[in-house]
C-alpha positions as CSV (number, residue, x, y, z in Angstrom):
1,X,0.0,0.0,0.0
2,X,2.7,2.4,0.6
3,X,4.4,1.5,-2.7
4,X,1.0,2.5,-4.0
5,X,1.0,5.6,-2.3
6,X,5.0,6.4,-3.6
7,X,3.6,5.8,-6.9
8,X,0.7,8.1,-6.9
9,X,2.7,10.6,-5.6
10,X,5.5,10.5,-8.0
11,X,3.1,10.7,-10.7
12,X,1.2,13.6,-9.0
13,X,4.5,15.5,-9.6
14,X,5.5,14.0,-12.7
15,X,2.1,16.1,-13.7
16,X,2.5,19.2,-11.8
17,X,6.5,19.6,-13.5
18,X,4.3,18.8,-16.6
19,X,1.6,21.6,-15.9
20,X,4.3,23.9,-15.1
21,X,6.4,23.5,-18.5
22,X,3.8,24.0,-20.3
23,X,2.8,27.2,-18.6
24,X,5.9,28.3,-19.1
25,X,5.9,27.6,-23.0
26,X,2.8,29.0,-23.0
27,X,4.3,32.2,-21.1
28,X,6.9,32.7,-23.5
29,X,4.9,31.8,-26.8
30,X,2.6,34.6,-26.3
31,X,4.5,37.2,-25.0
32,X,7.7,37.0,-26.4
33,X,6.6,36.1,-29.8
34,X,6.3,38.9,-31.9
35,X,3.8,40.9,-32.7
36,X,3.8,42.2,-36.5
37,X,1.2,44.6,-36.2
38,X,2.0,46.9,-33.1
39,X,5.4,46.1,-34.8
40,X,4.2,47.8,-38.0
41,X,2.5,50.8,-35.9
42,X,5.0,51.2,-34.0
43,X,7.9,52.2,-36.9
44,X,4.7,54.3,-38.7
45,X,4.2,56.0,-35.3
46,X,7.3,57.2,-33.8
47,X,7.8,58.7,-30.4
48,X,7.2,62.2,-30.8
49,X,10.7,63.3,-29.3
50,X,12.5,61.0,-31.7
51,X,13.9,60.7,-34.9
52,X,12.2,58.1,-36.9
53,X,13.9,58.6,-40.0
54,X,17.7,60.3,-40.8
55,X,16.6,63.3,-42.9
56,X,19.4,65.3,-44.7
57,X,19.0,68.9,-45.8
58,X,20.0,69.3,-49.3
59,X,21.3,73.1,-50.1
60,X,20.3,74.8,-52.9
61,X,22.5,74.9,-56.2
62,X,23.5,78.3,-58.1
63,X,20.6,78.7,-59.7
64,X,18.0,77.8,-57.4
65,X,19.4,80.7,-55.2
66,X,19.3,83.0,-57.9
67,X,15.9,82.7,-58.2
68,X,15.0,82.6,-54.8
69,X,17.5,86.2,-54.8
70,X,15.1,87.8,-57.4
71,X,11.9,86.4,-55.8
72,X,12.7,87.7,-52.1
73,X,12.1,91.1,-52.5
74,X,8.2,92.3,-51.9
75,X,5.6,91.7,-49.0
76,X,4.5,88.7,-48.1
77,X,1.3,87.6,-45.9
78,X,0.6,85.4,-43.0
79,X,-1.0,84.9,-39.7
80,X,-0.2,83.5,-36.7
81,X,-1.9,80.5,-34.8
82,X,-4.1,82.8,-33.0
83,X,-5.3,83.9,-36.6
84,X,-4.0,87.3,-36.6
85,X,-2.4,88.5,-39.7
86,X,1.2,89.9,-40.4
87,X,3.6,90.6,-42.8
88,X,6.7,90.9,-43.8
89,X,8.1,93.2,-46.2
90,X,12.2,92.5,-48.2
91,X,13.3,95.5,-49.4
92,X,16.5,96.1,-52.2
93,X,18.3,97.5,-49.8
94,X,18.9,94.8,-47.2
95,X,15.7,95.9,-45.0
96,X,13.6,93.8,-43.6
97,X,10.1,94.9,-41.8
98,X,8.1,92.5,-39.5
99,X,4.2,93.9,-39.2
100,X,1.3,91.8,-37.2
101,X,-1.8,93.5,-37.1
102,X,-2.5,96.3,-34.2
103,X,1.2,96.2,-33.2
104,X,4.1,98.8,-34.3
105,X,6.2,97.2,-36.5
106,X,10.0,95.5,-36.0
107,X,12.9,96.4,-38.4
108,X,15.3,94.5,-39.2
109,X,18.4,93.4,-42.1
110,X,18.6,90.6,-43.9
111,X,21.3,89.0,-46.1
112,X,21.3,86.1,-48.4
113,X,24.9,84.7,-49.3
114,X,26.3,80.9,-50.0
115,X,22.6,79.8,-49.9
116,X,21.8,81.2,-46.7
117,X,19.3,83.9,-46.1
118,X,20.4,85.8,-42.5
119,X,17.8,87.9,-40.7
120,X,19.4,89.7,-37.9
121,X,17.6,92.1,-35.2
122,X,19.2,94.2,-32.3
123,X,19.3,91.1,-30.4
124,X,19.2,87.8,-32.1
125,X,19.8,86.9,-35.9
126,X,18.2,83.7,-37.4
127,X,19.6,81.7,-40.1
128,X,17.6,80.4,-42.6
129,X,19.5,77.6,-45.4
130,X,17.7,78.1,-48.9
131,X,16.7,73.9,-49.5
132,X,13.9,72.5,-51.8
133,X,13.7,70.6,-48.2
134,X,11.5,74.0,-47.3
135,X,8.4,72.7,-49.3
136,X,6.4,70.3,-47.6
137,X,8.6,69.9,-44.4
138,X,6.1,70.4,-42.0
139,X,3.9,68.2,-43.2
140,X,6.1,65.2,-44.1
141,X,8.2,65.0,-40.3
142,X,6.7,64.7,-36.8
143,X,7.6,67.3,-34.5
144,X,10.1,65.1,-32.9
145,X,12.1,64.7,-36.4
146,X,12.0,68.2,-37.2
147,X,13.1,69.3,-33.9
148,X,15.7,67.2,-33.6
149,X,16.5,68.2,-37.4
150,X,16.7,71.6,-37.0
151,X,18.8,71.3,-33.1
152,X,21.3,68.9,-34.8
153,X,21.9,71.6,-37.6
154,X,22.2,74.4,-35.2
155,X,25.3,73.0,-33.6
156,X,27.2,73.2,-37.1
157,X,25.0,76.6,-38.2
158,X,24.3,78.8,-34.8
159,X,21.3,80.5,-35.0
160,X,19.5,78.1,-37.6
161,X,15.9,78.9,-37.7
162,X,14.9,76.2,-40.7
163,X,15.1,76.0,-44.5
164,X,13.5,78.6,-46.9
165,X,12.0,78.3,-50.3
166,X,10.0,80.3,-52.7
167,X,7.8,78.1,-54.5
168,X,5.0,79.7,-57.0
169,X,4.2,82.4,-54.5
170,X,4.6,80.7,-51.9
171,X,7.5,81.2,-49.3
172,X,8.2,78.2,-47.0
173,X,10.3,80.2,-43.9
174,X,11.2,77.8,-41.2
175,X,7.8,76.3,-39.4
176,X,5.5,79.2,-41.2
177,X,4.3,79.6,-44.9
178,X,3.7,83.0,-46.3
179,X,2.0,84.0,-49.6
180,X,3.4,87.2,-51.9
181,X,1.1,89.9,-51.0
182,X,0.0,91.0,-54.7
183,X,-0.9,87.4,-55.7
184,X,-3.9,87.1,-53.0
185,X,-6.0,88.9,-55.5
186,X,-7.6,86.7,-58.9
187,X,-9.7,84.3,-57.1
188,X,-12.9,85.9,-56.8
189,X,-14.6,82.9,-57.8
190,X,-12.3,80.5,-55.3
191,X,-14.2,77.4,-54.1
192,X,-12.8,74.6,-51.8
193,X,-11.7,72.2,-54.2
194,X,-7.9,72.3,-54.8
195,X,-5.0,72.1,-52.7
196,X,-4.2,74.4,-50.2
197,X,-1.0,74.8,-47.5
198,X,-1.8,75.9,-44.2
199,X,0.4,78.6,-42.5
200,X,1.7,76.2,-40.0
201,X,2.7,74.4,-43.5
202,X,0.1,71.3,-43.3
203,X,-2.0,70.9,-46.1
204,X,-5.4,69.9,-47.1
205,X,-6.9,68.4,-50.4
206,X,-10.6,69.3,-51.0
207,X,-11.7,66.9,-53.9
208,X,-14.3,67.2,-56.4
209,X,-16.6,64.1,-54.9
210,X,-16.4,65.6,-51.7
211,X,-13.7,63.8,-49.9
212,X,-10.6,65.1,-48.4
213,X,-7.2,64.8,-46.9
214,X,-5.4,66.1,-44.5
215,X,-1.7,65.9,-43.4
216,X,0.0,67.6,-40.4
217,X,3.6,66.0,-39.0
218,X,3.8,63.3,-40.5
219,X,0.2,62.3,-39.8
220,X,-2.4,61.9,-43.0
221,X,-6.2,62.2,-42.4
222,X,-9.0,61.0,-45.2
223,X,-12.5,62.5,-44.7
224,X,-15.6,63.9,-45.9
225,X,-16.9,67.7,-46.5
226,X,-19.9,69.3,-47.1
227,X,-20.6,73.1,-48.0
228,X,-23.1,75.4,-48.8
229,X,-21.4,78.7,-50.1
230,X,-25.3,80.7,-50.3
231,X,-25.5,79.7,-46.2
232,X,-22.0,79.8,-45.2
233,X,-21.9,76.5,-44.1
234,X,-19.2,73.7,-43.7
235,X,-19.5,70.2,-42.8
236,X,-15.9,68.2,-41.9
237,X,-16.6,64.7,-41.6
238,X,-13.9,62.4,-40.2
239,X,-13.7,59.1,-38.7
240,X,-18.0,59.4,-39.1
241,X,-17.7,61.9,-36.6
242,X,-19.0,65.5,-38.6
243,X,-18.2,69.1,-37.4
244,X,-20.5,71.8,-38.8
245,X,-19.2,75.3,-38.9
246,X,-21.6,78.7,-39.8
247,X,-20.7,82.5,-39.7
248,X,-17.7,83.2,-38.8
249,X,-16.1,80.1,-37.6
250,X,-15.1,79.1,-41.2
251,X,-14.9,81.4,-44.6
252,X,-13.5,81.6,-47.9
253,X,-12.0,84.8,-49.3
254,X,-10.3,84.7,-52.3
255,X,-7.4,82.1,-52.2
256,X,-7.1,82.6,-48.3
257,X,-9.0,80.1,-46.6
258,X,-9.6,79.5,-42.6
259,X,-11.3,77.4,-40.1
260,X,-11.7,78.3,-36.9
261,X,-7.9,80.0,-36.5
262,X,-6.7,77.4,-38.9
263,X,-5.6,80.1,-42.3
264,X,-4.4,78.1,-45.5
265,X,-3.4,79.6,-48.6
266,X,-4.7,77.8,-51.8
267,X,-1.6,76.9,-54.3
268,X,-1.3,78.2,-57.6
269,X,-2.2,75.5,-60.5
């Protein structure tokens, strides 16, 4: 009877080691295998405070800066996040003025020379490296890759303050986007459809069959819209979720374009 009872109990924990190996396997099967799709999200969604990607600014050649040279001059428009609008204004003779509405305005110089455009003011000078890089930049990096872009380059270039670009009539300065001042006029007749890049440079595609997309850091967005130009009103649809803006939350002005405190500048065809 007792060799029974040895028995029992050596198979007893013959079962329990059993039991506990495959717990074990079991342990190590699920969570250490990989998983391919937070894997996948994961190296789409980087950490906002890292790099993702190595990005390389690439200056501009001889005649790229020429152009951008014979294109400075003149006043360009913006606004700020907040929606208010400002300008600046390049003269010919090395003048610079910064105007935002119902403030006095800032002077300073400015100098363009092996590619790089030089802004300086009685207390700080910014440094600007002319780059087809400029168009699009905010759009296509996160914060965190842009940042990190633009810190990295300010250790070999003090006072870097982003690239520039004209493009069309469109100058791409750093984080902000500006339009010349004399091409806001001609678009009487504007609608929402076309392309359009936001001050903040992100950019929105309004298409014909109602659908849209958005990109901001890195980030792309597909929706819906509605609007009813007669009754000022603008439907955003996105995700199935739809936002409906009247009066003066949204309007259309030309080629200038703004939601809420959101102003985009619609691109030239």
């Amino acid at each position: 009877m007792n060799e029974k009872k040895k028995g029992s109990g050596r198979a007893f924990f013959i079962v329990l080691i059993l039991l506990a190996l495959a717990a074990i396997a079991v342990y190590f099967i699920f969570f250490h295998h990989p998983n391919t799709k937070n894997a996948d999200d994961s190296s789409k969604k980087p950490a906002a405070t890292e790099t993702a990607t190595e990005f390389t600014i690439t200056p501009c050649d001889d005649e790229d800066a020429k152009i951008f040279a014979d294109s400075l001059v003149g006043v360009w428009s913006s606004y700020t996040k907040k929606g208010e609008p400002y300008t600046y204004s390049f003269d010919k003779d090395g003048s610079v003025r910064y105007k935002k509405d119902g403030e006095n305005a800032v002077d300073y110089t400015y100098t363009f020379k092996d590619g790089l455009l030089t802004i300086k003011g009685a207390e700080k000078s910014f440094v600007y490296r002319c780059s087809k890089d400029a168009v699009g930049m905010m759009a296509k990096l996160n914060y965190g890759e842009w940042k990190t872009l633009f810190e990295k380059t300010a250790e070999e270039l003090p006072g870097f303050n982003g690239c520039v670009y004209i493009a069309d009539d469109i100058m791409y300065l750093g984080t902000v986007c500006l339009c010349r001042d004399d091409r806001l006029e001609g678009f009487e007749n504007s609608t929402l459809e076309g392309d359009w890049i936001g001050v903040s440079g992100d950019t929105i595609s309004f298409a014909a069959d109602g659908s849209y997309t958005y990109v901001e850091n890195a980030e792309t967005y597909y929706g819906n819209y509605t609007v009813d130009y007669d009754k000022k009103k603008l439907g955003i649809t996105l995700n199935g979720k739809t936002t409906d803006y009247a009066g003066d939350k949204w309007g259309l002005d030309g080629r200038v374009f703004h939601i809420d405190k959101q102003y985009y500048f619609k691109l030239a065809k």
